[in-house]
C-alpha distance (Angstrom), angle and dihedral (degrees) to the residues before:
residue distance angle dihedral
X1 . . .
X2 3.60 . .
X3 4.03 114.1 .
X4 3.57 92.1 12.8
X5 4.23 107.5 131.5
X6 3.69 124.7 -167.7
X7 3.50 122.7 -147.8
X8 3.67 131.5 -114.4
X9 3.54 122.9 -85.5
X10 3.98 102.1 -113.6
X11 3.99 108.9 -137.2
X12 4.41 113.4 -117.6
X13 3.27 132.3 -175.1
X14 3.89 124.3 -81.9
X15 3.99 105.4 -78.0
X16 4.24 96.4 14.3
X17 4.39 79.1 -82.9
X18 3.88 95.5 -174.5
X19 4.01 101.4 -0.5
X20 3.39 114.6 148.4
X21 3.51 107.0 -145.9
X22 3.79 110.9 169.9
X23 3.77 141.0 -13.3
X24 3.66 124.4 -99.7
X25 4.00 138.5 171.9
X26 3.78 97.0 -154.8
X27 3.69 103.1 88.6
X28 4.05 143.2 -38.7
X29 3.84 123.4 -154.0
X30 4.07 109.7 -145.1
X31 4.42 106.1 -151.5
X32 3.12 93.9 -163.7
X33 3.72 99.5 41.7
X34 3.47 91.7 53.2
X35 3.60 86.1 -127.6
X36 3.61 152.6 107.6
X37 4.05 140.2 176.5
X38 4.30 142.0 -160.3
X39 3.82 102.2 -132.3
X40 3.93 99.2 -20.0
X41 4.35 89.3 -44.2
X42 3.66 117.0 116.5
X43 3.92 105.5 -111.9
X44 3.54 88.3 -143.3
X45 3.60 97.6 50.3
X46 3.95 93.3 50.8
X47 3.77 88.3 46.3
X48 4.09 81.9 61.2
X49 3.43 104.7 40.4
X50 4.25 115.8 23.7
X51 3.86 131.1 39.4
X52 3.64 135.2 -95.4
X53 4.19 89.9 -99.8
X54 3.41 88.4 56.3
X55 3.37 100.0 61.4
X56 3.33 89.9 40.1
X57 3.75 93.3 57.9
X58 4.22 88.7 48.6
X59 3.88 92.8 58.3
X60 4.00 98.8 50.6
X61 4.07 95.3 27.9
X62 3.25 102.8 30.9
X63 3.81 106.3 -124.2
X64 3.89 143.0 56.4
X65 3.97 110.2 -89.8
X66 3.47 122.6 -129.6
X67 3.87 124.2 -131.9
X68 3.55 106.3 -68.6
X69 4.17 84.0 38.1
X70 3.36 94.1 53.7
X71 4.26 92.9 46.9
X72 4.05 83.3 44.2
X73 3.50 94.5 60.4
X74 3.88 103.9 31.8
X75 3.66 78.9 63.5
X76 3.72 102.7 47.4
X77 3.68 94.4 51.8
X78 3.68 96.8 50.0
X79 3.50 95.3 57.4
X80 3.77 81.3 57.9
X81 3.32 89.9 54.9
X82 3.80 101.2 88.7
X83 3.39 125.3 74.2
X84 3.88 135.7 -122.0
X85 4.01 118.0 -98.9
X86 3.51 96.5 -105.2
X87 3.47 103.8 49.9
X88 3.90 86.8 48.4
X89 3.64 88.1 51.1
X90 3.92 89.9 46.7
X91 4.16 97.5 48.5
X92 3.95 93.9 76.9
X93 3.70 95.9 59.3
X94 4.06 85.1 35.0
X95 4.14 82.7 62.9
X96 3.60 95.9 36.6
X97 4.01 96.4 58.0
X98 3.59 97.1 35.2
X99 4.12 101.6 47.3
X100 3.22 107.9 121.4
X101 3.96 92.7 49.7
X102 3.87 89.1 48.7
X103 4.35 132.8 -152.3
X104 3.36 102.3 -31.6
X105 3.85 103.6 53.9
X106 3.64 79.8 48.3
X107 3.24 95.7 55.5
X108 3.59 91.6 61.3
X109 4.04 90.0 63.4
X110 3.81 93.4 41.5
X111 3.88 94.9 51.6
X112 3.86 91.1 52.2
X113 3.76 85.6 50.3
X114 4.20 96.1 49.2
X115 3.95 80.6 55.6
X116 3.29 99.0 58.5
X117 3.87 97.2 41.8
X118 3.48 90.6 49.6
X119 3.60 99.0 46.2
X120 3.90 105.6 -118.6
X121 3.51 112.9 178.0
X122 3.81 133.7 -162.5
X123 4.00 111.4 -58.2
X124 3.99 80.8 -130.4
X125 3.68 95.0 66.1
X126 3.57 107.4 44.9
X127 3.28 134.9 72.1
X128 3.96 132.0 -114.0
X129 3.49 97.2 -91.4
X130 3.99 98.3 50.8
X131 3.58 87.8 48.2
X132 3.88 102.3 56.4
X133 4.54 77.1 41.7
X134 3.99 85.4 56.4
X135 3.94 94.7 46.9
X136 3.83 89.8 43.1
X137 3.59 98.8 58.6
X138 3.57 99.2 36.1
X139 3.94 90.0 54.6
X140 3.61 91.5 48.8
X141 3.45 90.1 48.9
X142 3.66 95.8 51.5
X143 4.02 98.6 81.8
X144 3.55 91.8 44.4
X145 3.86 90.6 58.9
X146 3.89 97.0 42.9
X147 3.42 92.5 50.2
X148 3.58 104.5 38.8
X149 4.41 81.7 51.5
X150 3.86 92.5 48.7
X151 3.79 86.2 51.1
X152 3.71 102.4 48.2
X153 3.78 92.3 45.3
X154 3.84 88.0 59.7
X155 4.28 84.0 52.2
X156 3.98 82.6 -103.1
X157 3.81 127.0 143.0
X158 3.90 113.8 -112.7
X159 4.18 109.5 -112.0
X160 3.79 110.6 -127.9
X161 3.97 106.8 -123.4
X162 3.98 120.3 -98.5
X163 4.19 116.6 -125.5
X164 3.49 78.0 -159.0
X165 3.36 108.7 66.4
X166 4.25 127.2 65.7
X167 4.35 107.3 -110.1
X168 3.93 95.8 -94.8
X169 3.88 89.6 40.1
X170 3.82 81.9 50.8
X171 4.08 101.8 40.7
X172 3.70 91.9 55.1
X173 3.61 95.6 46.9
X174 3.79 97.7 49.8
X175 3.67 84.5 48.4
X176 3.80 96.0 55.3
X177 3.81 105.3 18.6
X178 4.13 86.7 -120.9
X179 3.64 135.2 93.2
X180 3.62 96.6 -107.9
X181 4.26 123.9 -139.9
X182 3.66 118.4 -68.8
X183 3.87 86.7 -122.8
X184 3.37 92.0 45.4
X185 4.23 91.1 50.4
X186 3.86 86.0 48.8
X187 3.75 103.5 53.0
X188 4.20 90.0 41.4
X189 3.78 81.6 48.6
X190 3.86 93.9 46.3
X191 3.83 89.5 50.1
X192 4.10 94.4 41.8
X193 4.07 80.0 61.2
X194 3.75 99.2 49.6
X195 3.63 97.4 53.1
X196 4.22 96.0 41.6
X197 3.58 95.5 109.7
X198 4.38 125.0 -11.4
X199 3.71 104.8 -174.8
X200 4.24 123.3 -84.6
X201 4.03 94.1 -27.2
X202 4.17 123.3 169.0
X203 4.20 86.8 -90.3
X204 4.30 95.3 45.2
X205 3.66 86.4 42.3
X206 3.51 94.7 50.9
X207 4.18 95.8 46.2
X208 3.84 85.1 47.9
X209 3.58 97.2 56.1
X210 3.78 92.3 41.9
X211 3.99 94.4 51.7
X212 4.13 92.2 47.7
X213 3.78 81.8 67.1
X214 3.95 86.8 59.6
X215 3.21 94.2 -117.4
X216 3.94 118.6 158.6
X217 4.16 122.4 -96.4
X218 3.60 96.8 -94.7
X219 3.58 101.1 47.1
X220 4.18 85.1 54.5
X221 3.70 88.4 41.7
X222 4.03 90.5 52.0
X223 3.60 93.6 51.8
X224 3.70 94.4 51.3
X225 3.93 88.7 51.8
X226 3.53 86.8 56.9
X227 4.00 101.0 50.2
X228 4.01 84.3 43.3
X229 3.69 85.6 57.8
X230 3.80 103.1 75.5
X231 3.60 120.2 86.2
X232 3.65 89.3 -118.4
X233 3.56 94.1 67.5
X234 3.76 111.4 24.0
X235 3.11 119.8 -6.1
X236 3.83 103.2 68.0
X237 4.44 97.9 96.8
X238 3.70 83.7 87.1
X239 3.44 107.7 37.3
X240 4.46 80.4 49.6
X241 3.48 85.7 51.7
X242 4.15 96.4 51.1
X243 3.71 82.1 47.0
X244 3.61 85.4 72.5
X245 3.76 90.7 45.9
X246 3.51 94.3 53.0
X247 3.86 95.4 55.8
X248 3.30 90.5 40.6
X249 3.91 102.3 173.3
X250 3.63 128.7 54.5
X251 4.14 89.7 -122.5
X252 4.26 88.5 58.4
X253 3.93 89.1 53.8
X254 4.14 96.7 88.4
X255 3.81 96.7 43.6
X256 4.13 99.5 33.9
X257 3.72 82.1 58.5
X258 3.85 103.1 41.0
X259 3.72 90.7 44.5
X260 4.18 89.0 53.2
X261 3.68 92.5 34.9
X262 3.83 96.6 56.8
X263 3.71 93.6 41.3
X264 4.07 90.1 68.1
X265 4.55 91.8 -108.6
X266 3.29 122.6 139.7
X267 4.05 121.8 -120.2
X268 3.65 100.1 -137.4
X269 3.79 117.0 -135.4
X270 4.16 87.4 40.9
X271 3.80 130.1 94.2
X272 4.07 122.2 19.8
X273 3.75 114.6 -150.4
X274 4.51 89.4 -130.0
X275 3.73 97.5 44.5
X276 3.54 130.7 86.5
X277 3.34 93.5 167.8
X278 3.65 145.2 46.1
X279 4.16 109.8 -54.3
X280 3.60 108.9 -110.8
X281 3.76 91.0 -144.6
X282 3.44 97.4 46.6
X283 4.23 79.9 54.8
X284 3.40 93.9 57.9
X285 4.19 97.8 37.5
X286 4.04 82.9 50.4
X287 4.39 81.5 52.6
X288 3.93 89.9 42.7
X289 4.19 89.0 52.2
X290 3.91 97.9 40.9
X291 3.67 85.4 56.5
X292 3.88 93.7 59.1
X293 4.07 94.5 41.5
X294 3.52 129.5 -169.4
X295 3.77 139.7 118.3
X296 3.34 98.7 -62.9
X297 4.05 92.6 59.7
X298 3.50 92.5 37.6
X299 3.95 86.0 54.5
X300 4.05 90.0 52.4
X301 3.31 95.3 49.3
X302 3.67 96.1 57.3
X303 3.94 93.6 40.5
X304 3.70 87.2 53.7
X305 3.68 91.1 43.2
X306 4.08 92.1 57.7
X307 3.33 97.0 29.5
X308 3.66 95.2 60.0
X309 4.12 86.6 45.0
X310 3.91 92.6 60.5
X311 3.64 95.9 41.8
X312 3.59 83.9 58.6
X313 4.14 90.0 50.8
X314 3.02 91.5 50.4
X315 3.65 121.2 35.5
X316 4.27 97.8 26.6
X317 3.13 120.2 -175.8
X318 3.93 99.5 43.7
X319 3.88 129.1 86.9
X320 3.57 107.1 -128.6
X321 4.33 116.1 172.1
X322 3.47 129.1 154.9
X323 3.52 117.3 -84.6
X324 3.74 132.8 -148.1
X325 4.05 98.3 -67.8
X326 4.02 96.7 58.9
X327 4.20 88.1 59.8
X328 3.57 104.1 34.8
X329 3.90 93.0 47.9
X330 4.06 80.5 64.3
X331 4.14 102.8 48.0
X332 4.05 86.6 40.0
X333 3.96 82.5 52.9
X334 4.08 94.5 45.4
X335 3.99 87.0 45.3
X336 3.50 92.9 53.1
X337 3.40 112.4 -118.5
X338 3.60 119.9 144.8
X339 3.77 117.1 -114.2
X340 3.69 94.5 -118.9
X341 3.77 77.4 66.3
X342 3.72 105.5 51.6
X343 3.98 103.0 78.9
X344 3.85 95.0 39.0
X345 4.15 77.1 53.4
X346 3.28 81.5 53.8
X347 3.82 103.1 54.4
X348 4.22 79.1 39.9
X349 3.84 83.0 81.5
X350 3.87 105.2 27.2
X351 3.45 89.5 64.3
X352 3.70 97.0 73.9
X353 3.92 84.5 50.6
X354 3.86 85.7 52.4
X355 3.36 92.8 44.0
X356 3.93 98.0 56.4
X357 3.80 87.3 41.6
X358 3.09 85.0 59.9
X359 3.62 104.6 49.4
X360 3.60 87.4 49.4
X361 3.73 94.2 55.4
X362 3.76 103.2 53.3
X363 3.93 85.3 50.5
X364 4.01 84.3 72.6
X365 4.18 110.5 52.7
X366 3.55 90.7 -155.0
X367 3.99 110.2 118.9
X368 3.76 116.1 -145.7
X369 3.90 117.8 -121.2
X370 3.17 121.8 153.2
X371 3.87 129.0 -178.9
X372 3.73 141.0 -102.5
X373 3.47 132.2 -146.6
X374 4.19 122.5 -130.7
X375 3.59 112.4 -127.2
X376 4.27 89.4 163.1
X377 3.81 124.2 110.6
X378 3.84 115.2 -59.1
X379 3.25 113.5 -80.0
X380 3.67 137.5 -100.1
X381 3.21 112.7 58.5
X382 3.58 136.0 166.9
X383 3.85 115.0 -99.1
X384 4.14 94.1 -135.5
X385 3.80 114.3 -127.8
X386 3.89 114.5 -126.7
């Protein structure tokens, strides 16, 4: 349109490092602080004292339910939890095709199928009320799917889901067909909490963008599985935890490390590019572990102890702790899930931290597009003729 102008692209760091994009009430995570909240709570502290529905119910309402909330909305979302016929006709040839890649890239196929079934529309269309009943269901839905796919790809029957049971209660017993330990319920159900929501990472980033499109829940929620899927994002607990296995002994610790360290590699489960500090969750998963004891803990403990010492030889100057993969790699392992299992566990919390992001996105039309700067050859050139 004639005397419209456009305003220059502003130059940002390399990955959007520090770009604030947007404002939000769910949750901030403070580096330096060594700390981060869900709607002014400390995450840690609601990990330690209230249950996974709880925190569920802050992010999409807004607050912490009382009693009768809390036993109001447990049951709600479990009668979301199971699925429609056709997508549980659909998961077995999901699991069969997609195999080798395992739960969570079938996840991605399943979730796009639960939206259709269930009828999700664009976020653009619908009201406030249908969208929090979109992100509800597909969330509930979510452990149902991941677990019924783990199962058949192991030539297992999918469990039905339990109204009975609370969501970690119920997650660990569709995964194994048993009720699992109350222990074991409480530190999967302490770790589900941690992980709900962690401030604008690759995966929220990626759901936001996709629902100021107005696009409906699952296509958001798809996208986000699929930035969660890289190992630089989620799917580092096991690779921390076959860290350990590679070292093996406590006497291989100092030179396994130096040897990595010196050659430029990572060691996954260590450094987080917000903190600058100790990880608060990794704290508490370090707590949840010592409680349970045995070798195995005893073994992190000292690989994080040395670890941490020779990073500090070696690179001075920067603060680099474990972070929340290296610990919850070890209570997954003591709980007994398999480690094919641990990020789609994972992405069994996140998506309630999606799923609010969400929410809060499609209340704002405004769709997300930022620029890019051309680096290519210098433009014009002449198209050759052939």
């Amino acid at each position: 349109m004639a005397g419209t102008t456009t305003a220059p692209a502003a130059a940002v760091p390399r990955g959007l490092a520090g770009v604030v994009v947007t404002d939000t009430e769910l949750g901030d995570v403070r580096g330096r602080e060594g700390f981060y909240h869900y709607r002014q709570y400390s995450a840690v502290e609601l990990a330690r004292s209230r249950t996974f529905e709880d925190v569920w119910h802050l992010m999409v309402h807004g607050e912490l339910p009382d009693a009768a909330g809390r036993a109001a909305f447990t049951a709600r979302t479990a009668r979301l939890r199971h699925l429609p016929d056709g997508v549980r006709e659909a998961l077995a040839g999901i699991a069969r095709t997609g195999a080798p890649s395992g739960p969570l890239a079938g996840l991605r196929t399943a979730l796009s199928l639960l939206g259709a079934a269930r009828g999700f529309r664009p976020v653009y269309d619908l009201d406030a009320e249908r969208r929090a009943e979109d992100a509800l269901a597909a969330c509930a839905a979510v452990p149902t799917l991941l677990t019924a796919l783990h199962r058949l790809g192991q030539g297992l029957e999918p469990v039905e889901p339990r109204d009975d049971l609370a969501y970690a209660a119920n997650y660990l017993y569709m995964l194994t067909g048993r009720e699992a330990a109350p222990e074991r319920v409480r530190a999967v159900e302490q770790y589900l909490i941690s992980t709900v929501d962690h401030g604008f990472n690759a995966s929220t980033f990626t759901a936001r963008v996709v629902a100021s499109t107005g696009a409906d829940v699952a296509a958001s929620l798809v996208a986000a599985v699929g930035a969660l899927s890289g190992p630089l994002h989620g799917g580092a607990p096991s690779r921390a935890l076959d860290t350990l296995d590679a070292i093996g002994t406590p006497e291989r610790i100092d030179g396994w490390i130096r040897e990595r360290v010196l050659a430029g590699e990572r060691i996954m489960g260590f450094g987080h590019p917000v903190y600058r500090t100790e990880d608060p969750r990794s704290r508490m998963l370090r707590g949840i572990a010592e409680e349970f004891g045995g070798p195995l803990v005893s073994f992190a403990v000292e690989v994080e102890r040395q670890v941490e010492a020779i990073l500090a030889e070696l690179k001075p100057g920067r603060e680099l702790h474990t972070n929340v993969e290296f610990y919850a790699g070890v209570v997954m392992e003591l709980c007994g899930l398999p480690r094919e299992m641990f990020t789609p566990t994972f992405c069994a919390a996140r998506v309630v931290g999606w799923s609010a992001n969400i929410l809060e996105q499609s209340a704002d039309s405004k769709i997300i597009r930022p620029a890019a700067r051309y680096v290519g050859p210098a433009p014009v050139r002449a198209v050759p003729v052939v």
